[in-house]
C-alpha positions in Angstrom: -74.8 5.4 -93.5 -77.9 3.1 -93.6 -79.3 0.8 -90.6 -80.2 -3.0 -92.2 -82.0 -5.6 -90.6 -80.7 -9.1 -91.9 -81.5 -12.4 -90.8 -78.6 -14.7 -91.3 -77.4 -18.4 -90.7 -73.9 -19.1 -89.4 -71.8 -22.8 -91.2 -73.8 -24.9 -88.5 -77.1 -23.6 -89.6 -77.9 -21.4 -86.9 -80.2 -18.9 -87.5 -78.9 -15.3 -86.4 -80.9 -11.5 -86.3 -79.1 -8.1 -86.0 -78.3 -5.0 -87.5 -75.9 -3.3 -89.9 -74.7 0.2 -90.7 -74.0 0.2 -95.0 -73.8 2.7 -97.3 -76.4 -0.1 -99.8 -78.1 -3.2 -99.7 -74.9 -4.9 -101.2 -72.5 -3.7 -99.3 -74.3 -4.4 -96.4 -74.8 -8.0 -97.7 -70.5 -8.1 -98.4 -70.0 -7.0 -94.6 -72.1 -9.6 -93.2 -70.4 -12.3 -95.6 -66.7 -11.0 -94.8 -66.6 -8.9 -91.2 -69.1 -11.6 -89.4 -68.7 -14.7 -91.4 -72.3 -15.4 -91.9 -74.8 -16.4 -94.6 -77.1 -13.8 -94.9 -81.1 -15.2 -95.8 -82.6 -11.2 -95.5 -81.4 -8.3 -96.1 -83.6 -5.2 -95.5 -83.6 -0.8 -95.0 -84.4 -0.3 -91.4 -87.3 1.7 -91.7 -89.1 1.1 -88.4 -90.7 -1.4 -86.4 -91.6 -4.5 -89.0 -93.4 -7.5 -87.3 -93.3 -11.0 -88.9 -90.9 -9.5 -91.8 -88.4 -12.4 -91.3 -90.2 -15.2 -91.4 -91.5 -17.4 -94.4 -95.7 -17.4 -94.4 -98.6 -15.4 -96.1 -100.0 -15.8 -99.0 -98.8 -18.9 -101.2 -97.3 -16.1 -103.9 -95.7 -14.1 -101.2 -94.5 -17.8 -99.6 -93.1 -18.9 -103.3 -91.2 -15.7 -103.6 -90.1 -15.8 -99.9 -89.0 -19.4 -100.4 -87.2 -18.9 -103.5 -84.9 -15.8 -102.4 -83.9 -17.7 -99.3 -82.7 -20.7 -100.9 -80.8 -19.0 -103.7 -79.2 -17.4 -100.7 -78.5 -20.1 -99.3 -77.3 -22.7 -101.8 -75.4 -20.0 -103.4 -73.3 -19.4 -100.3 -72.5 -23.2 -100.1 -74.8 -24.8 -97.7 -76.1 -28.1 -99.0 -79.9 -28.6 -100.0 -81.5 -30.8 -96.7 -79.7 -27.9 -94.7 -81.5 -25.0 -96.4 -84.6 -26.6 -96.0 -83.6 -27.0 -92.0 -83.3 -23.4 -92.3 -86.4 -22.6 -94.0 -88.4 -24.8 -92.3 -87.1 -22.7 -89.1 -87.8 -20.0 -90.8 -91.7 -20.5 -91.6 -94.5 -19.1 -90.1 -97.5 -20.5 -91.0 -97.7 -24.4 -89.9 -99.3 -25.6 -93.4 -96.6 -24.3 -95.3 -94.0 -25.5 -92.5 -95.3 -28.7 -93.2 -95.0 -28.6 -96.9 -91.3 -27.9 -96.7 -90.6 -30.7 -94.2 -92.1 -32.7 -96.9 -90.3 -31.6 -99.5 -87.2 -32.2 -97.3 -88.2 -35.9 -96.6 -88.7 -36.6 -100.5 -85.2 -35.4 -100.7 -83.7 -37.4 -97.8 -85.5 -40.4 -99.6 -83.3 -39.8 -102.8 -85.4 -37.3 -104.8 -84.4 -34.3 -106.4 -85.6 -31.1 -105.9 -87.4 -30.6 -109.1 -89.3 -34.1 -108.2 -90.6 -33.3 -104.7 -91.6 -29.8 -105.4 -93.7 -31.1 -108.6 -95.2 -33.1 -105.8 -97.5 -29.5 -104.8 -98.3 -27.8 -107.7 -100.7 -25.3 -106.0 -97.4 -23.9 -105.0 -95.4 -24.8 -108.1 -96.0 -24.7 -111.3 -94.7 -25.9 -114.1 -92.6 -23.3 -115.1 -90.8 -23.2 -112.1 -90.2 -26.6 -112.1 -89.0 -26.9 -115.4 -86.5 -24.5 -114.4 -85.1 -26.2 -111.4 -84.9 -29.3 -113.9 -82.8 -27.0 -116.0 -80.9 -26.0 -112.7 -79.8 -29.4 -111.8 -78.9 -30.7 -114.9 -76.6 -27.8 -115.6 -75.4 -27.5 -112.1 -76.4 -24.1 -111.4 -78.9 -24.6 -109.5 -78.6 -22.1 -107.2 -78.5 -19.5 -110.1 -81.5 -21.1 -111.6 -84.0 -20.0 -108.5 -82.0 -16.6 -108.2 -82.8 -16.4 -111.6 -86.4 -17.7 -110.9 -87.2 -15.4 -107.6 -85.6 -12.1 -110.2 -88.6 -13.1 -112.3 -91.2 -13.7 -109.4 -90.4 -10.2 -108.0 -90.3 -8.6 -111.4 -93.7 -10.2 -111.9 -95.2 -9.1 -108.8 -93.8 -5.2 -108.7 -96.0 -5.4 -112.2 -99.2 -6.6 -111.0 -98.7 -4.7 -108.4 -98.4 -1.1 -110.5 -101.2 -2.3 -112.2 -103.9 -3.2 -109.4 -102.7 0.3 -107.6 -103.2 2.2 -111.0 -107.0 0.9 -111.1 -107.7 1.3 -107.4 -108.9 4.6 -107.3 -111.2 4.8 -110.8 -112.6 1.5 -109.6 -113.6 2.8 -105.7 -114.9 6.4 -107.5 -116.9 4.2 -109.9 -118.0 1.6 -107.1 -119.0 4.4 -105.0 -120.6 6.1 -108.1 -122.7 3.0 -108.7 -123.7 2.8 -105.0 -125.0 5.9 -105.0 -127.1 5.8 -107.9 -128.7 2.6 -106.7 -129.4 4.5 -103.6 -131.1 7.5 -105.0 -133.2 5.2 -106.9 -134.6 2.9 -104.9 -135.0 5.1 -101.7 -134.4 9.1 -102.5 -136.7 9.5 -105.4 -139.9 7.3 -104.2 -140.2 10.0 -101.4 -140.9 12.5 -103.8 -143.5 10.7 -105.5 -146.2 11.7 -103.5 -145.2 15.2 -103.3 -145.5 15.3 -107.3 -148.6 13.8 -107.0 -150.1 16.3 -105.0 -148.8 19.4 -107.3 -151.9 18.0 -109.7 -150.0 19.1 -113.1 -148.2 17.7 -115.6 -144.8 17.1 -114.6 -141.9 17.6 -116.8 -140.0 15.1 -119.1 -136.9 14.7 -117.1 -139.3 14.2 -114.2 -141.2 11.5 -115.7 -138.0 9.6 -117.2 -136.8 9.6 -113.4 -139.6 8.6 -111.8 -140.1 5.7 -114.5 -136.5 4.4 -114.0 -136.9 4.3 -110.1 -140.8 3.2 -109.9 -139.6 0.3 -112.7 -136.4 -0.6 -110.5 -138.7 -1.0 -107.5 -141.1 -2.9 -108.8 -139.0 -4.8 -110.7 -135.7 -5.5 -109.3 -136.5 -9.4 -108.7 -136.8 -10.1 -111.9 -133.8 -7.7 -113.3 -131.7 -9.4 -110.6 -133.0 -13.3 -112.1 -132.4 -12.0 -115.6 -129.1 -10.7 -115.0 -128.0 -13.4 -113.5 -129.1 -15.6 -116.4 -127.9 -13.3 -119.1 -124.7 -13.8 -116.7 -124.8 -17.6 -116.4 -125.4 -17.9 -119.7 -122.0 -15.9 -121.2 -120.1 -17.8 -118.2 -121.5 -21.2 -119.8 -120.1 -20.4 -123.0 -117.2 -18.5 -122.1 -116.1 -21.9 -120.1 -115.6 -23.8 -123.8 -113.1 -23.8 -125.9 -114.5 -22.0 -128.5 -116.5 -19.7 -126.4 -113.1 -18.8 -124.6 -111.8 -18.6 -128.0 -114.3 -15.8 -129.1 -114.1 -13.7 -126.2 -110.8 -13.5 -126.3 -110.8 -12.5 -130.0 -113.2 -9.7 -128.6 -110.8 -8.7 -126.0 -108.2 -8.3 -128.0 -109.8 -6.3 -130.5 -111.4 -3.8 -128.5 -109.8 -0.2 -128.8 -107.0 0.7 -126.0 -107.5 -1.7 -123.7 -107.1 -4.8 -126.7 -103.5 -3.6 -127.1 -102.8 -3.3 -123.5 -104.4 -7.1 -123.1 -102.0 -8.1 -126.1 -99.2 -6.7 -124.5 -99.1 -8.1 -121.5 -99.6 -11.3 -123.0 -96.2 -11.3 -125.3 -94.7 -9.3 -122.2 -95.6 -12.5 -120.2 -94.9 -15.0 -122.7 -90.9 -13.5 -123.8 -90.1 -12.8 -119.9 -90.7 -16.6 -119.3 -89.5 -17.7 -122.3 -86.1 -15.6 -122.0 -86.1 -16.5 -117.9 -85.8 -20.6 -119.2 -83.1 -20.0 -122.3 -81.0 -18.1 -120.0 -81.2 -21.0 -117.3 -80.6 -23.7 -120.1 -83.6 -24.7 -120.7 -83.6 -25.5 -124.8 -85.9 -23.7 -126.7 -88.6 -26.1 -127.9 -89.2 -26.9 -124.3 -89.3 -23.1 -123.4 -92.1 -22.4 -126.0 -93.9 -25.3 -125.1 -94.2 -24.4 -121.2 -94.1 -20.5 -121.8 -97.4 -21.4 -123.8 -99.6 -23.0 -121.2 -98.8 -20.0 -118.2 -100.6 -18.0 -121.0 -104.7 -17.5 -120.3 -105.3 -15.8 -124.0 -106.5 -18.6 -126.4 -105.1 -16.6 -129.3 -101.9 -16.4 -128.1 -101.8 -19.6 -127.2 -102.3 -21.0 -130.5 -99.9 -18.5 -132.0 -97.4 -20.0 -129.7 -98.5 -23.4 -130.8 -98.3 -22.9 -134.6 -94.7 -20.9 -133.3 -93.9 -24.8 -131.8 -94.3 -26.5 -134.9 -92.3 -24.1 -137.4 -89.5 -24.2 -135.1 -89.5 -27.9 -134.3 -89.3 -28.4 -138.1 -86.4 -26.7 -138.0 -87.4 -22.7 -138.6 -86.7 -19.7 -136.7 -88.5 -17.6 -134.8 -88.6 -14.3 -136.7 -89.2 -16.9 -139.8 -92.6 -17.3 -138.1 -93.4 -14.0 -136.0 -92.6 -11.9 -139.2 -95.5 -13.2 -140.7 -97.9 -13.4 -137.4 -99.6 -9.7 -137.5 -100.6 -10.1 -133.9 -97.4 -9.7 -132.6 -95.9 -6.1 -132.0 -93.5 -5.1 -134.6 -90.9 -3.7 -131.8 -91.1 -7.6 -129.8 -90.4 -9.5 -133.6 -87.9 -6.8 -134.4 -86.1 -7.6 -131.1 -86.4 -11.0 -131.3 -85.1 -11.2 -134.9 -81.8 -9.3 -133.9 -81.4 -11.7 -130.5 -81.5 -15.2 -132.9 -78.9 -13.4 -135.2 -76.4 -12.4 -132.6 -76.8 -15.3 -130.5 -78.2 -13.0 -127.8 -81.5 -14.7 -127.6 -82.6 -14.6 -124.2 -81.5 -11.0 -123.3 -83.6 -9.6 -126.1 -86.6 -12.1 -124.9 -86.0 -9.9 -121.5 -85.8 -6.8 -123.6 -88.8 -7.1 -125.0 -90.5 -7.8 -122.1 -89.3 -5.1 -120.0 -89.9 -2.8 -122.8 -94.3 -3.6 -123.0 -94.2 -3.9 -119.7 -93.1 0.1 -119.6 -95.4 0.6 -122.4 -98.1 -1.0 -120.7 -97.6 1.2 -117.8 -97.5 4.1 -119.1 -100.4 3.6 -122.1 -102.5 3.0 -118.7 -101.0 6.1 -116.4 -101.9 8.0 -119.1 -105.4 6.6 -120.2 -106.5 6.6 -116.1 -105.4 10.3 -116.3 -108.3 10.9 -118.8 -110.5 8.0 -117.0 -110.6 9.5 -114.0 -112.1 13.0 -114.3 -114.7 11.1 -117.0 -116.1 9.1 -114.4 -116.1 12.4 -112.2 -118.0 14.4 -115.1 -120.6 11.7 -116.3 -121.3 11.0 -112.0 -121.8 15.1 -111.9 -124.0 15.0 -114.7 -125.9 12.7 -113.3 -126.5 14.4 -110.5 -127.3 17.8 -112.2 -130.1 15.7 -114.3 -131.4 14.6 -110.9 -131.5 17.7 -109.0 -132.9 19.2 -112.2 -135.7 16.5 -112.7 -136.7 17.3 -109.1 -136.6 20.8 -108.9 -138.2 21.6 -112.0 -142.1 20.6 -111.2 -141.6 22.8 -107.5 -140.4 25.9 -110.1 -142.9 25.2 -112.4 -145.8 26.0 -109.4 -144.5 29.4 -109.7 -146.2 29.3 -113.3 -150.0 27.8 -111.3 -152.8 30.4 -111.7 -154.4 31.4 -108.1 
């Protein structure tokens, strides 16, 4: 047996805290529900002493997600939508966010529906999301609909998440790798200058090519540092058009590896939303339309575009992707079986999960490789350095008395 912490609410909207011996999650969830006749909001593993974990707040990703669970929870167990929102306002941490619900709740109390007062703070909700709480009311469901949402949020998140843990350590070895060159050049090797100076002899290439690269650095740096940041400027100017966006992300995509991991996670993206709104009703012209504009790659996003148009004149999907190279062959094979079975949205999430794997792995793999590189070309480095020092103190060996 397993000790849970939930957080629960009983039929008058009291907010309740305790814990539960379960063999699971679910049936820890069913106990609450049936043995103590409460609405669970949080359901978690005891795992020690957690501070803060039951209460709405952080950052406005972690609030969103937060936000959604609890009212699926809620709505799905029966209580009414101005009650959840008592609930959740109770709930909430941070005051600004408190605030944002109790406004939420008063657009609703004034005759709103939920859809229209969260559209009201977009920094929170986009339109995705909001399309798909349209969908829920409309159909009914609406409950289902954030479940469905918050399933998606979380999926999303675990995959960033994978992601930014997978680059962590490259990036600090190569941060730190950087930071130590910068180091040796601008304050180790200057010291030795005078000491070469005074052997009165030649000194050795490698010596000479390091002492150039630092004594340049040094005297220099001002102006490397106000050309960079030109050279800088100057790509951020253009990259901040359309058709400078355009181009670099044509580059992007076609660079080796790391274009087809880019690619990936675009499609990944785009058929996860795309299947997340058919299967909550949303139709599919409206899907594409709002699956296109959460994606940030230009070239998908015209793909997606052109994908709008042959549909809305009454093609099909595979109709269009089998003649779009850029997609991946498994995603249009999927897709085309989904649109004949009927089973649409399942493959969307399919495809989806399956580059998402891909992408993992393709980057588990290429960081196993990554990281010893950085290592090697850092100790190399090193080696030169050592060696362009040492060599003109061996070479006085050679000096005629």
């Amino acid at each position: 047996m397993v000790e849970f912490r939930y957080q629960a609410v009983d039929r008058s909207g009291k907010i309740l805290n305790g814990r539960i011996l379960a063999e699971s999650r679910e049936q820890a969830i069913s106990k609450i529900k049936s043995e103590l006749g409460l609405i669970p909001t949080e359901v978690k593993e005891e795992v020690g002493r957690v501070r803060g974990g039951n209460r709405l707040g952080g950052s406005k990703q972690n609030f969103v997600l937060n936000f959604s669970q609890q009212m699926a929870n809620l709505l799905n167990s029966g209580i009414q939508i101005d009650d959840a929102l008592t609930v959740l306002i109770q709930l909430t941490g941070d005051s600004a966010q408190r605030e944002l619900i109790r406004e939420i709740q008063e657009d609703i109390q004034g005759g709103s529906d939920l859809s229209q007062a969260l559209a009201k703070h977009p920094a929170y909700f986009n339109e995705s999301y909001i399309n798909m709480i349209k969908a829920g009311e409309s159909g009914g469901v609406l409950g289902l609909c954030i479940q469905r949402l918050t399933d998606y949020l979380e999926q999303d998140r675990q995959f960033k998440g994978s992601i930014k843990s997978a680059l962590l350590y490259p990036m600090i070895v190569l941060l730190m790798g950087i930071g130590a060159v910068i180091i040796l050049f601008i304050v180790v090797i200057p010291r030795f200058v005078g000491i070469f100076d005074s052997l009165g002899q030649e000194l050795p290439l490698p010596t000479r090519i390091l002492l150039g690269i630092s004594s340049s650095i040094n005297l220099y740096w001002p102006y490397m540092l106000v050309g960079l940041a030109v050279v800088i400027g100057g790509i951020f100017a253009y990259v901040t058009t359309s058709e400078g966006r355009y181009q670099l992300d044509k580059f992007l995509n076609g660079l080796p590896f790391l274009g087809q991991v880019r690619i990936k996670l675009t499609v990944s993206r785009f058929t996860r939303i795309l299947g997340t709104m058919l299967d909550s009703g949303v139709p599919l012209l409206k899907g594409l339309e709002i699956a296109k504009n959460t994606l940030n790659n230009k070239i998908y996003i015209k793909i997606i575009g052109n994908l709008y148009e042959h549909v809305r004149k009454g093609g099909t999907l595979i109709g269009f992707l089998q003649t779009e190279p850029a997609f991946p062959d498994l995603a249009v094979f999927l897709i085309g079986v989904g649109e004949r079975t009927g089973n649409l949205e399942n493959m969307l999430n399919k495809v989806a999960d399956t580059l998402a794997f891909e992408v993992q792995k393709t980057l588990k793999n290429f960081l196993t490789i990554l990281e010893p590189i950085i290592i090697l070309f850092l100790g190399l480095f090193v080696v030169f350095v050592v060696l362009s020092i040492l060599l003109p103190i061996f070479s006085l060996n050679e000096l005629p008395f």
